[in-house]
N, C-alpha and C positions, 0 to 999 in steps of 0.2 A: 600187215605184219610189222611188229616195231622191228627197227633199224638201228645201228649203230647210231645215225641221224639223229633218233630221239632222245639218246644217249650225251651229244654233241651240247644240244637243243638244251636238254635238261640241265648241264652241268653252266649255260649261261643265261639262263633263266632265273634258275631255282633260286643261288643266294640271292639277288638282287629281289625279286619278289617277296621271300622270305622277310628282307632287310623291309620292304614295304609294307609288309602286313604287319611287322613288329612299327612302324613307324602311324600305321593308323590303329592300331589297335592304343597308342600312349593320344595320344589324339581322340578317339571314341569315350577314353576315360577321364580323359578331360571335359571333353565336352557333357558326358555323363555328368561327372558334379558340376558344373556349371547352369545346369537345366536343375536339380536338384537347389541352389544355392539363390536362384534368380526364381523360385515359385514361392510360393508361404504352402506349408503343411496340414493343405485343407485338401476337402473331397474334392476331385477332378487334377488333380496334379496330375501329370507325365511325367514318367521317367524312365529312364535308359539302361535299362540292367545286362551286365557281361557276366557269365557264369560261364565255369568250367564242367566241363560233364564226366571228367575226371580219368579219362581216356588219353593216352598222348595223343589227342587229334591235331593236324594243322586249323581244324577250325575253332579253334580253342582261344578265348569264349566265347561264347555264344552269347548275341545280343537278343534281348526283348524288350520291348516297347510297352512297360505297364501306365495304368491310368489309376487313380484310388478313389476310392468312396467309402463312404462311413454307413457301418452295419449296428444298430444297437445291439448289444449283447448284455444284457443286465441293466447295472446301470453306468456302464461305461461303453462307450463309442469303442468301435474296433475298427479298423483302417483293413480294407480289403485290398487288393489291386489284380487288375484283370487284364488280361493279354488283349492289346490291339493292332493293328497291320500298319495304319497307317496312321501313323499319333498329328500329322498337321490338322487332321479334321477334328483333333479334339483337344485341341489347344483352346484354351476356357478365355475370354476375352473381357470379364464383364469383373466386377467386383474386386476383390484381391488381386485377382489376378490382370486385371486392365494395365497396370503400370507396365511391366517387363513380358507381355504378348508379345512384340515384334521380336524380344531376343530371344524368346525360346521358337518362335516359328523360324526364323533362323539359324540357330543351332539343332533343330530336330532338321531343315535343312540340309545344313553339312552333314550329318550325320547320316543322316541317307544315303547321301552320294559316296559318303566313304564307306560306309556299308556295300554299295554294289560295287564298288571298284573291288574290296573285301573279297566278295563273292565270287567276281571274275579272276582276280589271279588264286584263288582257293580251287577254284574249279578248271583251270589251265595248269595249275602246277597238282593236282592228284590225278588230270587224265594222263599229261607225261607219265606219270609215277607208273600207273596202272601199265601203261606199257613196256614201260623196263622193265619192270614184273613179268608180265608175260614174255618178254624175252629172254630175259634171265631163264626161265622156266623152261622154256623152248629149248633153248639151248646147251642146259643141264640134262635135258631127257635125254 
């Protein structure tokens, strides 16, 4: 049963978290163009896409991890990109991309790790939530 406790808990938590996900999330976007900026704009690039899903969510945006490839469609190349999990295994090493491999395996890297930081204060600060909620509710009835 939530508690006043969680109440306590949440109110010195939450900004300081909040302040942290706003601090990795300007950081995730950085690092997005910069992965973007250090590739040439050929098939097999990775990139770091943050999209809003337009919802006031605390998880807002949402990262994916696309790869591209080129589709004939006529007779112009069309640039596809396809969802991957874990983008270091497909970090392209040879040709164009030989020069600046180590910095993007190092920034796909960081970005992981601030991604699950991401995820654990996302996922600490909406179970608090969830319980105020039910307590509030409790309480009200």
């Amino acid at each position: 049963m939530p508690s006043n406790e969680h109440q306590i808990i949440y109110e010195k938590i939450g900004p300081v978290s909040l302040d942290r996900i706003t601090e990795i999330n300007f950081r995730l976007d950085l690092i997005s163009e910069l992965i973007k900026l250090n590739q040439p704009r050929k098939p097999g690039a990775i990139t770091l896409h943050l999209y809003g899903c337009g919802k006031d969510c605390l998880g807002c945006p949402h990262p994916k991890w696309l790869v591209w490839h080129s589709v004939e469609k006529g007779e112009e190349p069309v640039f596809l990109g396809y969802t991957i999990k874990n983008p270091s295994r497909h970090v392209k090493r040879s040709g164009p991309f030989k020069e600046n491999a180590h910095k993007i395996k190092a920034l796909i890297e960081e970005a992981s790790k601030l991604l699950s930081e991401r995820s654990a204060i996302i996922k600490l600060v909406s179970n608090l939530n969830r319980k105020l909620l039910r307590c509030r509710s409790f309480y009200e009835t």
